[in-house]
Each structure stands twice: as structure tokens, then as C-alpha cells.
C-alpha positions in Angstrom: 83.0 116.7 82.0 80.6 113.7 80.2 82.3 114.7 77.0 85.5 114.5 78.6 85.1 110.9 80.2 83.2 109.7 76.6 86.6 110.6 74.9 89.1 109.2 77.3 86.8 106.1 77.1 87.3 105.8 74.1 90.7 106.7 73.7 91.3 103.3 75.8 88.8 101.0 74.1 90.7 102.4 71.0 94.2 101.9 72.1 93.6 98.1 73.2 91.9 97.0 70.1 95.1 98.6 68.1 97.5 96.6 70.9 95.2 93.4 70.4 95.7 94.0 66.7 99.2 94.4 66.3 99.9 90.8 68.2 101.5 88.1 66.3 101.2 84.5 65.8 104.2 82.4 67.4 105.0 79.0 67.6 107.5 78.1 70.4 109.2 75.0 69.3 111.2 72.2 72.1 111.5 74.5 74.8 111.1 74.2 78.9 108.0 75.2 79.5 107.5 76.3 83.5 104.0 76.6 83.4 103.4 77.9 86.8 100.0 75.3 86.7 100.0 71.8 88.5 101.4 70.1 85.8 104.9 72.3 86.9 107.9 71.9 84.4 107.4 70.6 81.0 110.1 69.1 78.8 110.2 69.3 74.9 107.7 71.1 75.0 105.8 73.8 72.2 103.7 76.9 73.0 101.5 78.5 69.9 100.1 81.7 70.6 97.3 83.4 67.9 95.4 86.8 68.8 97.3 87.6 72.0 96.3 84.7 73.9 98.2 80.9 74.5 95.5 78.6 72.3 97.9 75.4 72.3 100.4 73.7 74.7 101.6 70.3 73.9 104.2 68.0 71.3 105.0 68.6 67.9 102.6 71.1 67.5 101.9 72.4 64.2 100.1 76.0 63.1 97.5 76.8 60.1 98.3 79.8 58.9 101.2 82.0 59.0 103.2 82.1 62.3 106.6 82.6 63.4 108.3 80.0 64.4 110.9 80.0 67.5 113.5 77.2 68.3 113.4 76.8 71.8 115.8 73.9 72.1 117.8 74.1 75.3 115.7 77.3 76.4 113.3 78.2 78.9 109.7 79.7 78.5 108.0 81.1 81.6 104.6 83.5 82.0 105.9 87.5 82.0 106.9 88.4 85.4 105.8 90.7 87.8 106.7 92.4 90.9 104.1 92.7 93.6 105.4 95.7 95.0 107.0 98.6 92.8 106.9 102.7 92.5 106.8 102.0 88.6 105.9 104.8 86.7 105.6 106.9 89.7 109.5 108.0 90.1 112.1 108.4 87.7 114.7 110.2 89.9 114.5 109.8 93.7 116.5 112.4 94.3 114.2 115.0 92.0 111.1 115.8 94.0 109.0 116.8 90.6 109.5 113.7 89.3 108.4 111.5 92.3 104.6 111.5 92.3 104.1 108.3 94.7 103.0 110.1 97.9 100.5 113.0 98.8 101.3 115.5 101.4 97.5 116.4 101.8 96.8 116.1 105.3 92.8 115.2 104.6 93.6 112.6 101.6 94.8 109.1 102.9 93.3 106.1 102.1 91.5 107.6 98.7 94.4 108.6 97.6 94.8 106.8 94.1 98.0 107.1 92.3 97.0 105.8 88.6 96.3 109.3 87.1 100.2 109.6 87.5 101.4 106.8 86.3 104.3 107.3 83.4 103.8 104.5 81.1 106.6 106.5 79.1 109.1 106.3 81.6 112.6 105.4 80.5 111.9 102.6 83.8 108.8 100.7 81.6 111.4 99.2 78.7 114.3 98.7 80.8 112.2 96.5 83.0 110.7 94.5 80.1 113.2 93.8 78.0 114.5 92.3 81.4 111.1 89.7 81.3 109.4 91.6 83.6 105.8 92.4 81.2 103.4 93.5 84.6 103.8 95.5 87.6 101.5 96.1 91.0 102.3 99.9 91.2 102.0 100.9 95.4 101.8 104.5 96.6 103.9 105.8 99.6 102.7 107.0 102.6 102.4 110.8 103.0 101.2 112.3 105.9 98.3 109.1 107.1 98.9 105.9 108.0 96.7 105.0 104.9 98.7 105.3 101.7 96.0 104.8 99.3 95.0 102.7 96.5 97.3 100.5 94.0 97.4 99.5 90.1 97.7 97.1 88.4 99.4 97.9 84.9 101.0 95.8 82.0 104.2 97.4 80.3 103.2 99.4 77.6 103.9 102.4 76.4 100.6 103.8 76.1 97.3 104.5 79.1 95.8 101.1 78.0 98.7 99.9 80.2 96.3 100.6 83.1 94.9 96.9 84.1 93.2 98.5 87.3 93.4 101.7 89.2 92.5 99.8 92.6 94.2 96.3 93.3 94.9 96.9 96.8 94.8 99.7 99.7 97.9 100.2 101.6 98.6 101.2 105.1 101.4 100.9 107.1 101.8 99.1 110.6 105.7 98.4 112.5 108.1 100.8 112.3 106.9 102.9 109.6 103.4 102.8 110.8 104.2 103.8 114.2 106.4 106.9 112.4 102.7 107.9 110.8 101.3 107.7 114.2 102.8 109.9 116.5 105.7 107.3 117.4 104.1 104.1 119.2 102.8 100.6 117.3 100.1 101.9 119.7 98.6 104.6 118.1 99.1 102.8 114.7 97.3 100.1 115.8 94.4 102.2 117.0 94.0 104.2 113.9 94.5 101.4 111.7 91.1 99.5 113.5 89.0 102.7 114.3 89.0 103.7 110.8 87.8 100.5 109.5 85.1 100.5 111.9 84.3 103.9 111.8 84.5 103.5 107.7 82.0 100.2 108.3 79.6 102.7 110.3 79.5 105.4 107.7 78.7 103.3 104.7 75.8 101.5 107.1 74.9 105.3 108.2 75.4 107.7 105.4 72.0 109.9 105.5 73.0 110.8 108.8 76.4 112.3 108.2 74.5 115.3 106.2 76.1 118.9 106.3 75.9 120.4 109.6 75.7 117.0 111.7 78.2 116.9 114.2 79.0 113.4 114.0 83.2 113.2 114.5 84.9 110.6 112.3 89.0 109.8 112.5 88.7 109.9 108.7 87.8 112.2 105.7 84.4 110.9 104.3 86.6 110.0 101.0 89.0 108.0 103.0 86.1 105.8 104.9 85.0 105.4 100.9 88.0 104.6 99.9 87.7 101.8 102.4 84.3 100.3 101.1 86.0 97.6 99.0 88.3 96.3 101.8 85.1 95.9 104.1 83.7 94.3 101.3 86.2 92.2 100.9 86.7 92.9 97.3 90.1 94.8 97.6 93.1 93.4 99.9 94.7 95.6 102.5 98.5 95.5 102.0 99.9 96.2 105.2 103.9 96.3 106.2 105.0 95.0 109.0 108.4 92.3 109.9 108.2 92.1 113.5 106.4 88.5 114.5 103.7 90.1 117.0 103.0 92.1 114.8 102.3 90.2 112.2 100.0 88.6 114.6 98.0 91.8 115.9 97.7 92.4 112.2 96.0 89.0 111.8 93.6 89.5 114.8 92.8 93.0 113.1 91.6 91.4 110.3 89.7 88.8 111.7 88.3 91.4 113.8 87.1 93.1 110.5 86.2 90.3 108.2 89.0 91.7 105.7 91.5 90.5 103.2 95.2 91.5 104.6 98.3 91.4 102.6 101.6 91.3 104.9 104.1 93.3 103.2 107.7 92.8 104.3 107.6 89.9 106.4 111.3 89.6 107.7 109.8 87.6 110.9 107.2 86.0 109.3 108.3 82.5 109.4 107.9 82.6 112.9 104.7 82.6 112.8 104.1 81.2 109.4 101.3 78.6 110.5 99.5 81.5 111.8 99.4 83.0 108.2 98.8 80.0 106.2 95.9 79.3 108.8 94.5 82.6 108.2 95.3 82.4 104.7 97.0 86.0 104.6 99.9 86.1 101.7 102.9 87.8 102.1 105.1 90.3 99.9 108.6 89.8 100.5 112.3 90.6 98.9 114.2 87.3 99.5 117.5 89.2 99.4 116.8 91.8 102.4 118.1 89.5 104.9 120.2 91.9 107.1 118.4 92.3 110.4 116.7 95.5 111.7 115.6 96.4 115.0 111.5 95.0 113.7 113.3 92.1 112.0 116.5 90.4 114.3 115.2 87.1 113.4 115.2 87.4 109.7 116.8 84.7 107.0 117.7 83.8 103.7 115.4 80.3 104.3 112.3 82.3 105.3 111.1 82.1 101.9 111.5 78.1 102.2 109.4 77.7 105.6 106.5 80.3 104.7 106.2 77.8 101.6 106.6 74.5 103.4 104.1 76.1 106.2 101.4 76.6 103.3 101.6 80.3 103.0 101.0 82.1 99.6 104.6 84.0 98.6 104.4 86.7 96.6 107.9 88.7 95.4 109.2 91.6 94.9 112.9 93.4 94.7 114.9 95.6 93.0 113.2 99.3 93.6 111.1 100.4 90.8 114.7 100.8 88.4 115.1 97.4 89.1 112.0 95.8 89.2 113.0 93.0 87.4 115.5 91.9 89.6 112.8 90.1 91.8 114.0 87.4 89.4 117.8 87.3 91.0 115.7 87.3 94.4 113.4 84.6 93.7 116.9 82.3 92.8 118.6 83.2 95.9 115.5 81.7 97.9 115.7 78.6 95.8 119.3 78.5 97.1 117.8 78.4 100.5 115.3 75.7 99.9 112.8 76.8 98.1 111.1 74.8 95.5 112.1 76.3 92.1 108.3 76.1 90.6 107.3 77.7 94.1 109.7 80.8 92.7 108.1 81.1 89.5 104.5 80.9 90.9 105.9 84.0 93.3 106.9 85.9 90.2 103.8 84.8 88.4 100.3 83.2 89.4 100.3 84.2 93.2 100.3 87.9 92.3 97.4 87.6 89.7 95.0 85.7 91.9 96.5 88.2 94.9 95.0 90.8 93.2 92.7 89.9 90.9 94.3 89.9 87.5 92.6 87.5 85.2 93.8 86.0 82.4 97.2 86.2 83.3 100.5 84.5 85.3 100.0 81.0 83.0 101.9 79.3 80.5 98.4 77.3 79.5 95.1 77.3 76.9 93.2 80.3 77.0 95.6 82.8 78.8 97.2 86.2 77.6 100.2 85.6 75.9 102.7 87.4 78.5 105.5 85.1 77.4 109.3 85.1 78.0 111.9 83.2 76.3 114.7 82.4 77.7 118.1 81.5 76.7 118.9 79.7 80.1 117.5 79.1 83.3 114.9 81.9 84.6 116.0 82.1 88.1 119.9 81.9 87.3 121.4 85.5 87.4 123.3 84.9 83.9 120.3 84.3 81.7 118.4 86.6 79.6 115.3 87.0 77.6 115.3 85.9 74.2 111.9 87.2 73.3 109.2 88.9 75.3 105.5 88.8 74.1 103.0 91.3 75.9 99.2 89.8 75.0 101.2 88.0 71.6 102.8 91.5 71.0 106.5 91.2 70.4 108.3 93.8 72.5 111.9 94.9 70.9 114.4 94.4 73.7 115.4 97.7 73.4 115.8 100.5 76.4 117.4 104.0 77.0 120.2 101.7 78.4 120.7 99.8 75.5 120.8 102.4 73.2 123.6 104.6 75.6 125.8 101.3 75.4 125.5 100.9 71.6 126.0 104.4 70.7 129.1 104.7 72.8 130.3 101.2 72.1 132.7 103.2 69.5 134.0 106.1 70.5 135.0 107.6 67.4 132.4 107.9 64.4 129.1 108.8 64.5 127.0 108.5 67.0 123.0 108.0 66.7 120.0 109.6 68.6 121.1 107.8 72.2 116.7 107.7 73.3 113.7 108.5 71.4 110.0 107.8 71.7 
């Protein structure tokens, strides 16, 4: 088993040198630059990149050495997206059980569930996404058969295991609707498992000697689930919690407070009516702009909530499009700049919010020192129409090529013949 971890260790250490290696120097000339940093939008504007990471940003930049050089005239550059809220990875088909791997049935493994070891960084999803601007994902399981879902990832979109930024970003749980489902049917019961197993996991790791084999001490949790919950105590690891209904939102808050913990609200379709209780508490929230129709937990959501958590001070963060779409969270970040939200505001959402969210360094800038997660493109980022013109993973250049693309140009022509339609 030492042998085994030795290997894969290095198997990883291996693979990022070779990414690291294989990025290339770029010089982004006369571009829009949305920098997602307080200086905001940035005019005429050139970006060099050298060894993966963003080393100038300024005017009439020049570059020692050999680099490519861009045009960027009349084109935007932004950080590479990501969605804070995806399956990515985790299903291919929904409709095919066997390749759905987000959720455990396992009535004794809840909150330590952790969902990288399944993660597909060759599914077909990872390029399409990409070559759509989208360069990182937060990957969140599904809730099986406990209110706790388990842990989240971070991951970059590669191709390879390096891909793995962090196997635990968040714990998920679910309260509202879907909690209450977990629960036996009531907010109720949801609410009462959700705070005796943070206390009862804040007991065991102050008590641990005296859980031994044979005690009789009862807990509401498996051992490995209170674990699980360490980091969330410890206020190292968020817990990302749905819920759209405004009370709850609020008994959610109180729980937290309770606890001493970092929440994430997750959802949010009420949450603007109590937004100054979030940016007070300084709890972000995950939402999909676009999923504005009204539920039975959400009557009193609108296409300007984004607009008013913003205005109230609260920290957005986006998401949208499924995991086959993940990259639509773009087209849902410009429909809330249609209802008043401030257009920088969107691209932090897409961008710097979800890094610091969940602790991804390095990352979710267009300024000195950063990764080089860059996307150029040839029109406005947030307008439906536009398209990335190059996409740079730590400096690497990613071909904008998918399964997708390579269906529609082998069947562009019927007649003649027709290429290998997807390979690896």
C-alpha cells in the first residue's frame, strides 16, 4: 500500500512538471483586459505570459525571447471561468446509471463521502467545456441516502489526474426541500440532523479516547462522517448548503453562527430577501441567474436577485448549465447584467469569488504573478454570440477541439470520406 501511494505520488508530481513544461510564452497585444481586480476593465491593453504564469500587464509591452504574439484589437481577455457548482466528470449520461458516479447509496457513508477518486478527467464533458472558456470546475457530489452529501473538488480541465487541484473544497449537505426529502419529510428533522451532527462531530474530535470498541456511546453519525466534519468545525472547509426559501436561509445562518462555521448558500432563489442578513454574516451564495421560474421554496424569486445580493454586499458566486453545459454559467452571468448587475460583478462571479470561496490560489486574475488561465475572446464575454479565440490552461494552449466539433466537421460533407469522428 506505501509502494502504491509512492507511485501515484509520483505519477502526479510527474505529470505537472510535464503540463508546466509544455506551456508557452504569449504576448496578448491591444486587447480588453477584465481583470476581475480593482483596477476592473482595462483598455488597450497587453498581457505577456512566460512559464504558465501572467509576469506582465500594462502598454506596449514588449518580450525577450521567443513568444507568440496575439492581436487582440477589438477583443476581450478575461481569467478562465469556472462554475461553482457542476457534476463534471462525475456523469456522462444521466440516464445510464454506470456512468453516473456522483452519489453513494451506502447508508453508513455521508459526509466522508469524497467523490475525487471518480472523477473522469477524459470525459468527452472536459473539452467541450473548455474550448467554451470554461478552464476550472468546483465538482459537488449528490446526495444519496444522508442529508450529508460529502466532500467537493476542485479540478482544472485537463486531460490527465494532475487535473485534481483539491479532493476537499467544500462539504455539502442539503437543507429546504431536498433536505427535508433526506430527512423523513419535515425542514424539521433536517434541521435537527444537520446541527446534531456538527455538535456531536465537535464532541468526538474533543473526546476520541472515549469512543473505543465496545463503549456504548450513541452518535447520529458514522465515526468517518463526524471526521469528515473536522475541517468545517475548524473552519478550514465551507459547508455548501441548498436552500431558496427566505427563513430558511435564515435558520441556516443562525446554524452557523451557532457552530462557528463557514456556510455556503447554494440556490438562493429567495435570497435577496434577506440579503443584508447574508452580507452581514458574510455567507456567499451559489446561484444560476437564469432559474427564475418560481417553486413552491422559491415564489418570490427574480431575474434582479443577482443585482440586489450585490448591491446588499453579498459575495455571488455562479453557476448553470448542468455539468454538459457548464460553460453556459457565462450566458447566465449576462442575463443578470441585463437585470442590473454590474458587468465586472459578473466576471468576478465566474472568476475570483469562486477561488477565494474555496481556496484556490493562484488563480481567477488577469494580473502579475497569477496562473495563466486565460481566454480570448473575439467579442464581449458575457454576450451569448461571442466565442473564445484562444484558451491557455497555466500558459498551455488548449486546441479548441471537442467530440462535438469533430461530429460536425466530419459530417459537414456528406459524401467523401469521413475521418475518425473522437479519439484520445
Amino acid at each position: 500500500m506505501r509502494l502504491i501511494k509512492s507511485s501515484l505520488a509520483l505519477s502526479l508530481l510527474a505529470s505537472l512538471f510535464t503540463f508546466q513544461a509544455n506551456a508557452e510564452n504569449y504576448l496578448i497585444k491591444n486587447a480588453t483586459v477584465h481583470t476581475a481586480t480593482a483596477k476592473g476593465t482595462l483598455k488597450n491593453v497587453d498581457v505577456l505570459v512566460q512559464n504558465g504564469r501572467i509576469v506582465k500587464v500594462g502598454q506596449e509591452l514588449a518580450v525577450a525571447g521567443k513568444a507568440t504574439v496575439v492581436d487582440g484589437t477589438g477583443k476581450h481577455v478575461t481569467p478562465g471561468l469556472i462554475n461553482a457548482a457542476t457534476r463534471m466528470g462525475l456523469v456522462e449520461i444521466s440516464a445510464v446509471a454506470n456512468t453516473v458516479d456522483a452519489s453513494t447509496k451506502l447508508e453508513n457513508m455521508g459526509a466522508s463521502f469524497n467523490i475525487s477518486p471518480a472523477i473522469n478527467f477524459r470525459s468527452t464533458l472536459i473539452p467541450q467545456n473548455r474550448i467554451n472558456g470554461l478552464t476550472r470546475a468546483i465538482v459537488l457530489p449528490g446526495n444519496g441516502k444522508s442529508i450529508f452529501a460529502g466532500q467537493g473538488a476542485a479540478i482544472k480541465l485537463t486531460d490527465t489526474l494532475e487535473g485534481l487541484l483539491s479532493d476537499n473544497v467544500a462539504q455539502v449537505a442539503a437543507y429546504g426541500e431536498s433536505g427535508a426529502g433526506q430527512a423523513g419529510g419535515s425542514r424539521a428533522s433536517a434541521m435537527k440532523q444537520l446541527d446534531q451532527a456538527l455538535s456531536d462531530a465537535d464532541y468526538y474530535r474533543k473526546n476520541q479516547t472515549r469512543f473505543m470498541p465496545g463503549t456504548d456511546f450513541k452518535l447520529s453519525q458514522s465515526t468517518n462522517d463526524l471526521k469528515a466534519l473536522f475541517p468545517v468545525l475548524d473552519r478550514k472547509t465551507p459547508l455548501v448548503i441548498s436552500a431558496h426559501r427566505a427563513d430558511d436561509i435564515q435558520r441556516l445562518i443562525a446554524l452557523a453562527n451557532k457552530h462557528n462555521i463557514k456556510i455556503v448558500i447554494s440556490g438562493g432563489g429567495e435570497a435577496w430577501l434577506v440579503a443584508d442578513d447574508l452580507a452581514k454574516a458574510k455567507v456567499p451564495v451559489i446561484m444560476d441567474p437564469m432559474q427564475n421560474l418560481p417553486r413552491f421554496e422559491s415564489l418570490a424569486v427574480r431575474l434582479d436577485g443577482a443585482a440586489k445580493l450585490y448591491r446588499a454586499g453579498v459575495k455571488l458566486l455562479f453557476t448553470g448549465g448542468g455539468s454538459h453545459n457548464g460553460y453556459l454559467v457565462r450566458q447566465s452571468a449576462g442575463n443578470a447584467v441585463a437585470y442590473g448587475l454590474p458587468a465586472e460583478a459578473a466576471i468576478e462571479a465566474m472568476t475570483i469569488n469562486t477561488a477565494e470561496v474555496f481556496g484556490i490560489t493562484n488563480y481567477g486574475q488577469i494580473r502579475v504573478g497569477m496562473d495563466a488561465d486565460i481566454v480570448l475572446w473575439d467579442g464581449d464575454p458575457l454576450d451569448v454570440t461571442s466565442n473564445p479565440d484562444l484558451v491557455l490552461i497555466q500558459g498551455k494552449n488548449i486546441p479548441l477541439v471537442s467530440r462535438a466539433t469533430r461530429l460536425r466537421d466530419r459530417y459537414w460533407e456528406l459524401k467523401g470520406n469521413h475521418e475518425q469522428a473522437y479519439q484520445y
